[in-house]
Backbone as JSON Lines, residues from 0, in Angstrom:
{"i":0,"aa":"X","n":[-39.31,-69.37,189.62],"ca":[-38.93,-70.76,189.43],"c":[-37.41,-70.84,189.34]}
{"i":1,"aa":"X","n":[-36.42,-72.24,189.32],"ca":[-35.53,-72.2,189.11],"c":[-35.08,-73.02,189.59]}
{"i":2,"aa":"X","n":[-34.29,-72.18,190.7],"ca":[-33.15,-73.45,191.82],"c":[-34.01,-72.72,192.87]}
{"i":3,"aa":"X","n":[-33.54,-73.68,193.84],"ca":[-34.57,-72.79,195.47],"c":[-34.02,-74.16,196.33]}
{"i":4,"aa":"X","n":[-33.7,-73.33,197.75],"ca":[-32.9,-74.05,198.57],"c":[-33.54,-75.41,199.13]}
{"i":5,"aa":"X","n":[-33.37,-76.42,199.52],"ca":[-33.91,-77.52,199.97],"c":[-33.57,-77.41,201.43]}
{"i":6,"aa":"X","n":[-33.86,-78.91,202.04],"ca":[-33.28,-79.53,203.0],"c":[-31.78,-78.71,203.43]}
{"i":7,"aa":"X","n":[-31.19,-78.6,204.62],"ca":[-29.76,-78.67,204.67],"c":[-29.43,-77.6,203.87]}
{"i":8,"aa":"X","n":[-29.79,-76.83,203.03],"ca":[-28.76,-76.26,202.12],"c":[-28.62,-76.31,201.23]}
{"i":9,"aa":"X","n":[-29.32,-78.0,200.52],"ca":[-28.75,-78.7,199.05],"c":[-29.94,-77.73,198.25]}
{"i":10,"aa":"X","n":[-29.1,-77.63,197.07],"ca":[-30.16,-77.05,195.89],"c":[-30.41,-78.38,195.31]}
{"i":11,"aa":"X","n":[-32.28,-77.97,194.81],"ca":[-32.93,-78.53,194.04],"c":[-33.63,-78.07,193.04]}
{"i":12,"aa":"X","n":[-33.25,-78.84,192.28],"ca":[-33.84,-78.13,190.52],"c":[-35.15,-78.43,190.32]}
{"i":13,"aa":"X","n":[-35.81,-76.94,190.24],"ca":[-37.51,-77.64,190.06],"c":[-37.43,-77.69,188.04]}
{"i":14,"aa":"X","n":[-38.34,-77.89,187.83],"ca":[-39.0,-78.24,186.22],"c":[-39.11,-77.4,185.67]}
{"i":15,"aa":"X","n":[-38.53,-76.75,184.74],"ca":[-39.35,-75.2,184.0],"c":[-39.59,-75.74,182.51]}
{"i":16,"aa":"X","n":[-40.55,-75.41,182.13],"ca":[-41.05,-75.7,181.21],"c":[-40.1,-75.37,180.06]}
{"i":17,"aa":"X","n":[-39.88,-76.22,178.93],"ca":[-38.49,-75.91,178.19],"c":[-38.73,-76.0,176.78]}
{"i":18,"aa":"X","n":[-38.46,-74.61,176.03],"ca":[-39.16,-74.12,175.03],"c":[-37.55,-73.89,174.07]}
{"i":19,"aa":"X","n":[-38.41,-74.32,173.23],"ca":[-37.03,-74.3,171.73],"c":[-37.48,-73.19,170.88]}
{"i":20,"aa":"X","n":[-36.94,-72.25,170.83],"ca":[-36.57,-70.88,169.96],"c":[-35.92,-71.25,168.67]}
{"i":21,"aa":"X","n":[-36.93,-70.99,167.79],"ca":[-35.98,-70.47,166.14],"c":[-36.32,-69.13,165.39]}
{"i":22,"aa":"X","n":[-35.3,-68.32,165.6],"ca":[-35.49,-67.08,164.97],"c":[-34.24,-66.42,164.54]}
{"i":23,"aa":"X","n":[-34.47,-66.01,162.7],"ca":[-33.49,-65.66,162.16],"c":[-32.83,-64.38,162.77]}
{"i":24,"aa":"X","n":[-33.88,-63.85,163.24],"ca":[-33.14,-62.37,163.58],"c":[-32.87,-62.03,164.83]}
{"i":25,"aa":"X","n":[-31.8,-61.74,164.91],"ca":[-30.63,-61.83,166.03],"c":[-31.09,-60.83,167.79]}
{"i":26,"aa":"X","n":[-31.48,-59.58,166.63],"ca":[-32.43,-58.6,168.33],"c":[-33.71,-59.22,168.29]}
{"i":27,"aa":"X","n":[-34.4,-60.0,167.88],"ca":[-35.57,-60.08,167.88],"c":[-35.01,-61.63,168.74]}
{"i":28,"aa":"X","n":[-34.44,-62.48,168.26],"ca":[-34.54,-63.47,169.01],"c":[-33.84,-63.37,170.88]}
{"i":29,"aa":"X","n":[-33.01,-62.1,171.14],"ca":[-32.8,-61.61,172.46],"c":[-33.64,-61.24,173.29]}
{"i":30,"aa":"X","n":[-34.56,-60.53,172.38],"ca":[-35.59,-59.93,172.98],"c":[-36.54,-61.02,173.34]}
{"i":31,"aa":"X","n":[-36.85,-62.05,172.99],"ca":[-37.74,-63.26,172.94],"c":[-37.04,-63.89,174.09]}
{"i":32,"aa":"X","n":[-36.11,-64.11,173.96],"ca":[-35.48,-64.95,174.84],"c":[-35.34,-64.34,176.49]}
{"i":33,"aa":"X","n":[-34.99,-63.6,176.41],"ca":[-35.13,-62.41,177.69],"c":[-36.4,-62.85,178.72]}
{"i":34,"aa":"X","n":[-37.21,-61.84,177.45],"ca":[-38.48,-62.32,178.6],"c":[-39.16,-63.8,178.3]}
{"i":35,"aa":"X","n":[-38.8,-64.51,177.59],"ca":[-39.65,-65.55,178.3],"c":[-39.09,-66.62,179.93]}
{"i":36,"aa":"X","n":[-37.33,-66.18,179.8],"ca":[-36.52,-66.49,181.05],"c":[-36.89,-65.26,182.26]}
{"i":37,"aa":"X","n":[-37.45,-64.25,181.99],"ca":[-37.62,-63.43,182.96],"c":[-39.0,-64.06,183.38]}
{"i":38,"aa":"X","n":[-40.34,-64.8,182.74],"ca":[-41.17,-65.53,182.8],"c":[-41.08,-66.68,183.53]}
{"i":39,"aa":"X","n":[-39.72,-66.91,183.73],"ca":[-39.53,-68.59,184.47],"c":[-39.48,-69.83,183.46]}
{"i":40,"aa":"X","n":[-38.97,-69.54,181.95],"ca":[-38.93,-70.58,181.2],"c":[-37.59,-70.75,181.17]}
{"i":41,"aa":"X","n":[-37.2,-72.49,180.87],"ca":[-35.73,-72.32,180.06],"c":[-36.05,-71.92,178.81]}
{"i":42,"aa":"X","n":[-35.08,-71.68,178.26],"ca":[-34.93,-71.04,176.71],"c":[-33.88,-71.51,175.9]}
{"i":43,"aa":"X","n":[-33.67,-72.12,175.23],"ca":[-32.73,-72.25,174.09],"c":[-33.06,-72.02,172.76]}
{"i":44,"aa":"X","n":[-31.98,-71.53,171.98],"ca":[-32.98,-70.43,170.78],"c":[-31.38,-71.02,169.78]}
{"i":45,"aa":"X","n":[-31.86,-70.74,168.78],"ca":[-31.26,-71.11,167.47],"c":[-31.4,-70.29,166.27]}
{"i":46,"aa":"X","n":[-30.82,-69.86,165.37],"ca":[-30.93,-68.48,164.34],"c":[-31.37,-69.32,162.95]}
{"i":47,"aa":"X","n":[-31.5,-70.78,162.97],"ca":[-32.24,-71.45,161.66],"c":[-33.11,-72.57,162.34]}
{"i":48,"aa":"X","n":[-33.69,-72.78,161.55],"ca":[-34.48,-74.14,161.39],"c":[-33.99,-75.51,161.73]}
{"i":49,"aa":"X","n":[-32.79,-75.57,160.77],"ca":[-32.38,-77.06,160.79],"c":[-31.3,-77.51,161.79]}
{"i":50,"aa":"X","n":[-31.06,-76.11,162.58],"ca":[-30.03,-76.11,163.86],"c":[-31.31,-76.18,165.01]}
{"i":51,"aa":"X","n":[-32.07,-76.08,165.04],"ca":[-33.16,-76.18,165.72],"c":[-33.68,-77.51,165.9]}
{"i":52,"aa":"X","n":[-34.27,-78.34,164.64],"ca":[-34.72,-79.29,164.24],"c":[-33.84,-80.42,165.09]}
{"i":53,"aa":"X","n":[-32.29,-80.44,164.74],"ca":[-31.11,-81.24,165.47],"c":[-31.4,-81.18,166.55]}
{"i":54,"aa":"X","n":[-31.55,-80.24,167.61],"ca":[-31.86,-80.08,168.9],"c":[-32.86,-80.73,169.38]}
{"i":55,"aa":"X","n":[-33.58,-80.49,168.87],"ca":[-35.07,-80.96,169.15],"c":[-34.73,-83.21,168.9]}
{"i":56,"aa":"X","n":[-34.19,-83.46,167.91],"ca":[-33.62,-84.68,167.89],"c":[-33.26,-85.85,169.07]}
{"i":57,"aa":"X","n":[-32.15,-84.11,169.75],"ca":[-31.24,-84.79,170.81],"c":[-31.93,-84.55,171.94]}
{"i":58,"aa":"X","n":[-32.87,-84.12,172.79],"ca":[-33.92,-84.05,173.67],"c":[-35.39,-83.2,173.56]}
{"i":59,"aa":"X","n":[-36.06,-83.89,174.35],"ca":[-37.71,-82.96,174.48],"c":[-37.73,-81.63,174.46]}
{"i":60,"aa":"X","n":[-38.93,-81.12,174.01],"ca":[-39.05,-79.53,174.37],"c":[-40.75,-79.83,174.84]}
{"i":61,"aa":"X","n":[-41.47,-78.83,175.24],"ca":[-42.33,-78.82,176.1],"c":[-43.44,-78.04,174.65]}
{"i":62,"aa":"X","n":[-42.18,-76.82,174.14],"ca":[-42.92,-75.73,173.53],"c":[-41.71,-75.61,172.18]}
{"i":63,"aa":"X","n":[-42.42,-75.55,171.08],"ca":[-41.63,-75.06,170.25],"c":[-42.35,-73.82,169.46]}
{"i":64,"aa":"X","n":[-40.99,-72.35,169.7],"ca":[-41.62,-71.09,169.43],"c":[-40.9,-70.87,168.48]}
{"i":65,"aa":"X","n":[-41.15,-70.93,167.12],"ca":[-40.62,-70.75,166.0],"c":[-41.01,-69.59,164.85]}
{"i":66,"aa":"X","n":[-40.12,-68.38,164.27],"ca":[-40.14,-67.74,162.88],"c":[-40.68,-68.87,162.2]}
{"i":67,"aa":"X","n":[-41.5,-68.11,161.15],"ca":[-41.71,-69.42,159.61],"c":[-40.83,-68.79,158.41]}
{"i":68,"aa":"X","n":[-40.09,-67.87,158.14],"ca":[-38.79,-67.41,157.39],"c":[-38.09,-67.0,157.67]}
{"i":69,"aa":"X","n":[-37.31,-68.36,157.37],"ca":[-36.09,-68.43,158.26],"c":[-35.05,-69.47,156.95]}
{"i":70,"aa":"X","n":[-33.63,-69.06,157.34],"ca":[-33.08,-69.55,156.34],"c":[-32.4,-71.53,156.38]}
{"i":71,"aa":"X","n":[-32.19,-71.92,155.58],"ca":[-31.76,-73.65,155.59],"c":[-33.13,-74.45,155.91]}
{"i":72,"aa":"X","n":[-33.88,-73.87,156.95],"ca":[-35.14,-74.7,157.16],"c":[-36.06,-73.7,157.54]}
{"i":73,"aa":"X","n":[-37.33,-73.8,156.91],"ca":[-38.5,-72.41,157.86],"c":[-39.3,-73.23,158.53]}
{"i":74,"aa":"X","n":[-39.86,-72.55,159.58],"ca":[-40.74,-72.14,160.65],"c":[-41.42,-74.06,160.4]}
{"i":75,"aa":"X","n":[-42.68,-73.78,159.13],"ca":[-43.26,-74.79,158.9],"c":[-42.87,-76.06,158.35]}
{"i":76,"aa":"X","n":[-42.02,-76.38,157.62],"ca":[-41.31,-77.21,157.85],"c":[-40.7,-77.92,159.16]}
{"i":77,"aa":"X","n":[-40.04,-76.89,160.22],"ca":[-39.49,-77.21,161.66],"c":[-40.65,-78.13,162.54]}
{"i":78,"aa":"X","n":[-41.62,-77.32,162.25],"ca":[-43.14,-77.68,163.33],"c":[-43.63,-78.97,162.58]}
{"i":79,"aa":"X","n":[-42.98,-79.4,161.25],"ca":[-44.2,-80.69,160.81],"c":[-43.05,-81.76,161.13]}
{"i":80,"aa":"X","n":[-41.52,-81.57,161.31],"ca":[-40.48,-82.19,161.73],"c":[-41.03,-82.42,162.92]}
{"i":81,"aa":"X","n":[-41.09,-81.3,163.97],"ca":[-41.16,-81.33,165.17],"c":[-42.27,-82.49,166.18]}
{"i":82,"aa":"X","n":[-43.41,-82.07,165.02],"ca":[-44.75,-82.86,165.38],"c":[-44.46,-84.62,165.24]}
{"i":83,"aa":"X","n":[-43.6,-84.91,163.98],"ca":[-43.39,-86.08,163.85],"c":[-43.05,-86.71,164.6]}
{"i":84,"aa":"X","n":[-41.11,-86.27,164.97],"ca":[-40.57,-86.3,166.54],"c":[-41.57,-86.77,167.9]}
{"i":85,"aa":"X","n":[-42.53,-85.6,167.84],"ca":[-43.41,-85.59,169.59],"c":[-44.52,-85.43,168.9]}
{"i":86,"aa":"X","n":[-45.61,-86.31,168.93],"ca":[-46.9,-85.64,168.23],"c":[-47.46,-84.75,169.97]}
{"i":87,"aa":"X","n":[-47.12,-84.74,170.9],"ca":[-47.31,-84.04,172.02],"c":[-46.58,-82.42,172.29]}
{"i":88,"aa":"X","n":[-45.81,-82.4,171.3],"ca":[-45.32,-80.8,171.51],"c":[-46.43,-79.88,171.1]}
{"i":89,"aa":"X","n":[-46.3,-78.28,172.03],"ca":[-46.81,-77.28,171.71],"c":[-46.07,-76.68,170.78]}
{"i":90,"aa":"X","n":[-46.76,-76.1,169.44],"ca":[-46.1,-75.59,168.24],"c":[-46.53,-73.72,168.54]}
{"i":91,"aa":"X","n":[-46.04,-72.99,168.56],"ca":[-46.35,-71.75,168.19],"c":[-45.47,-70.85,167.04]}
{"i":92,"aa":"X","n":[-45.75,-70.29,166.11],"ca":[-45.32,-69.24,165.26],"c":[-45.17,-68.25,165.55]}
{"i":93,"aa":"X","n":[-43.86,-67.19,165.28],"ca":[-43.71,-65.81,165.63],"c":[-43.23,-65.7,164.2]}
{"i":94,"aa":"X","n":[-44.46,-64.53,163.38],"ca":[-44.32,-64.37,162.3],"c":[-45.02,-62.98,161.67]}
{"i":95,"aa":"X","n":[-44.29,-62.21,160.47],"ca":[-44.44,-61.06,160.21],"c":[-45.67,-61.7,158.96]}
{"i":96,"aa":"X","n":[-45.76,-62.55,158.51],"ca":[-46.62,-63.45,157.47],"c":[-47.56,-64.21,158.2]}
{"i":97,"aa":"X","n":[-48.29,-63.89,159.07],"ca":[-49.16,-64.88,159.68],"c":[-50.31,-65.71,158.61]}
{"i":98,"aa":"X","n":[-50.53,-64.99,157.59],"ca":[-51.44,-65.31,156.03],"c":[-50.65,-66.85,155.91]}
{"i":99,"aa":"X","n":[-49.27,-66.99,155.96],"ca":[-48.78,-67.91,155.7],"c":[-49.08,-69.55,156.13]}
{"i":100,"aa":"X","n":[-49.07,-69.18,157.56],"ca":[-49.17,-70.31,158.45],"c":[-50.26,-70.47,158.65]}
{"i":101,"aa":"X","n":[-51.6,-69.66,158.36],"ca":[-52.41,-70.11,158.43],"c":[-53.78,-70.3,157.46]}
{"i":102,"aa":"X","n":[-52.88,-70.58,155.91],"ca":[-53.19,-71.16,154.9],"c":[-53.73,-72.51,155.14]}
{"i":103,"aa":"X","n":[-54.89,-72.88,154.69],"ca":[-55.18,-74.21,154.92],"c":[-54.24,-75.3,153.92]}
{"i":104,"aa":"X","n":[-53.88,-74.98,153.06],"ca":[-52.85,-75.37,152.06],"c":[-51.47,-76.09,152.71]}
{"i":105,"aa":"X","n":[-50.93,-74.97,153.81],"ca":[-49.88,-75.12,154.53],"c":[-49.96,-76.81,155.1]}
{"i":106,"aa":"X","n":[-48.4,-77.46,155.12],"ca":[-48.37,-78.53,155.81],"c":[-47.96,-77.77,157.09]}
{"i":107,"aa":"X","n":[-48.07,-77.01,157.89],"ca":[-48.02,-75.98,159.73],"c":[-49.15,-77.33,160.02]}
{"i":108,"aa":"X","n":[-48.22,-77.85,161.54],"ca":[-49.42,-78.74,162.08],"c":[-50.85,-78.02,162.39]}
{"i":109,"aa":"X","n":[-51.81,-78.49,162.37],"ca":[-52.94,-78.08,162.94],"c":[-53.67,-76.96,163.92]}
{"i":110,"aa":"X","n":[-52.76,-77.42,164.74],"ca":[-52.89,-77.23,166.42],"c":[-51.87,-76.07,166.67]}
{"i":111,"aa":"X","n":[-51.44,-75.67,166.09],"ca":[-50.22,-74.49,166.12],"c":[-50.9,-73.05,166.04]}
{"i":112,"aa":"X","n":[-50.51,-72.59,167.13],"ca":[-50.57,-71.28,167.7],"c":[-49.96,-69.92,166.31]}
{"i":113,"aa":"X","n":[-50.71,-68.66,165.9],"ca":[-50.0,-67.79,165.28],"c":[-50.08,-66.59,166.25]}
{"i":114,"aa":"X","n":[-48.68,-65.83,166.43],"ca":[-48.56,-65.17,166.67],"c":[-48.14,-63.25,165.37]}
{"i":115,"aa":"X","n":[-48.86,-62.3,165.69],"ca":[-48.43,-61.76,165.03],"c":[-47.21,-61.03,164.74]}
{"i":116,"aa":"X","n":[-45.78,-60.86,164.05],"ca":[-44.62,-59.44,164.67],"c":[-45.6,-58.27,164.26]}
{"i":117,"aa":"X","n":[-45.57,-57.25,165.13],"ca":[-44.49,-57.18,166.6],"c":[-45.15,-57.76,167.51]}
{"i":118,"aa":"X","n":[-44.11,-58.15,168.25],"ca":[-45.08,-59.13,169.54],"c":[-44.71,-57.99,170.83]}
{"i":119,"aa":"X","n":[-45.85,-58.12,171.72],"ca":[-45.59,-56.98,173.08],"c":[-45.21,-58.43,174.19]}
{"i":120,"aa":"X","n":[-44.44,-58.43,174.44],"ca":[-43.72,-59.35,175.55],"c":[-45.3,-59.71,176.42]}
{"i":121,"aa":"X","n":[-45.51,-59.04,177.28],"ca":[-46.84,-59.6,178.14],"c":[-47.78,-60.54,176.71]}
{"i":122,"aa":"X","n":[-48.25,-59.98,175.5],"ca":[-48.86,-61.45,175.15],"c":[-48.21,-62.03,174.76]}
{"i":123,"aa":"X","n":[-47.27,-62.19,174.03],"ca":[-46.09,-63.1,173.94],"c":[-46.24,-64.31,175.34]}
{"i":124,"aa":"X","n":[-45.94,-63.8,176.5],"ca":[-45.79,-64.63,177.56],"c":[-47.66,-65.11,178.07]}
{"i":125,"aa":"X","n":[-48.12,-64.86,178.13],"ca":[-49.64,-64.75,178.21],"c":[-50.36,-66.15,177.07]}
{"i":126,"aa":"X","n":[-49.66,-65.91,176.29],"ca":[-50.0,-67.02,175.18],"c":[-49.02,-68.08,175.43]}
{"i":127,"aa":"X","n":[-48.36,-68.2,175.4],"ca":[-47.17,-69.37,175.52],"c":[-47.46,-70.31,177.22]}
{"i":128,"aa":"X","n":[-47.65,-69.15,178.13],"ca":[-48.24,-70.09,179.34],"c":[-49.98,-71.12,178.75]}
{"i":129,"aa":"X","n":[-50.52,-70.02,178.27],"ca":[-51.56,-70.57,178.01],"c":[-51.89,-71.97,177.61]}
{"i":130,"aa":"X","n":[-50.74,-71.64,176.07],"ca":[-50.97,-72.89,175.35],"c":[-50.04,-74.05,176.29]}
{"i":131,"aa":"X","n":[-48.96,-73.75,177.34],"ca":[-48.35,-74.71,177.7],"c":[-49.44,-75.78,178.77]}
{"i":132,"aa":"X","n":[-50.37,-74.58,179.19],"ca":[-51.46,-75.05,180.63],"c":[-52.53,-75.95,179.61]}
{"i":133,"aa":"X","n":[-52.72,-75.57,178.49],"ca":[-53.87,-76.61,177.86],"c":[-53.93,-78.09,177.81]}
């Protein structure tokens, strides 16, 4: 996916599905980011919550792939922001606490995907198409 030549020469921008990254930790969020652009996604990624949350403010995301501890704002908090924003976004968790998010207690929207750390890139990407195709 990407750019790909048109008519004449002119480039045209096809659609890639456009996923908002929040993750505190710095190789872990490279590594995330990597392959889900080697996947054909855009990617924009953020190291907190509430730098995330802003983003998400100022345009759509398709997918939001979020840590749930994380510092200024976590994971679940971001996703019940997020849901408010778009009740149409895909929510997924990348989390070493998956017990957490999927506390029935938790305000984590509903419908939100847990992923476990460590994540192996193929399901990482395997799940994220998934939930984007549902």
């Amino acid at each position: 996916m990407g750019r790909r030549e048109g008519a004449g020469g002119s480039r045209v921008r096809m659609t890639m599905p456009k996923i908002l990254l929040a993750e505190d930790d710095l190789d872990m969020r490279r590594f995330l980011v990597k392959a889900l652009q080697n996947a054909g996604f855009d990617v924009i990624s953020y190291d907190n919550g509430l730098s995330a949350y802003q983003r998400l403010r100022e345009e759509p995301f398709e997918l939001l792939l979020t840590d749930i501890v994380m510092p200024e704002m976590d994971g679940i908090e971001l996703a019940r922001r997020a849901a408010e924003l778009d009740p149409d976004i895909k929510i997924m968790f990348i989390t070493g606490f998956a017990a957490v998010a999927l506390n029935s207690d938790s305000s984590a929207p509903k419908h939100a995907k847990v992923l476990s750390k460590p994540i192996h890139l193929r399901e990482l990407v395997n799940e994220v198409q998934k939930l984007l195709a549902a």
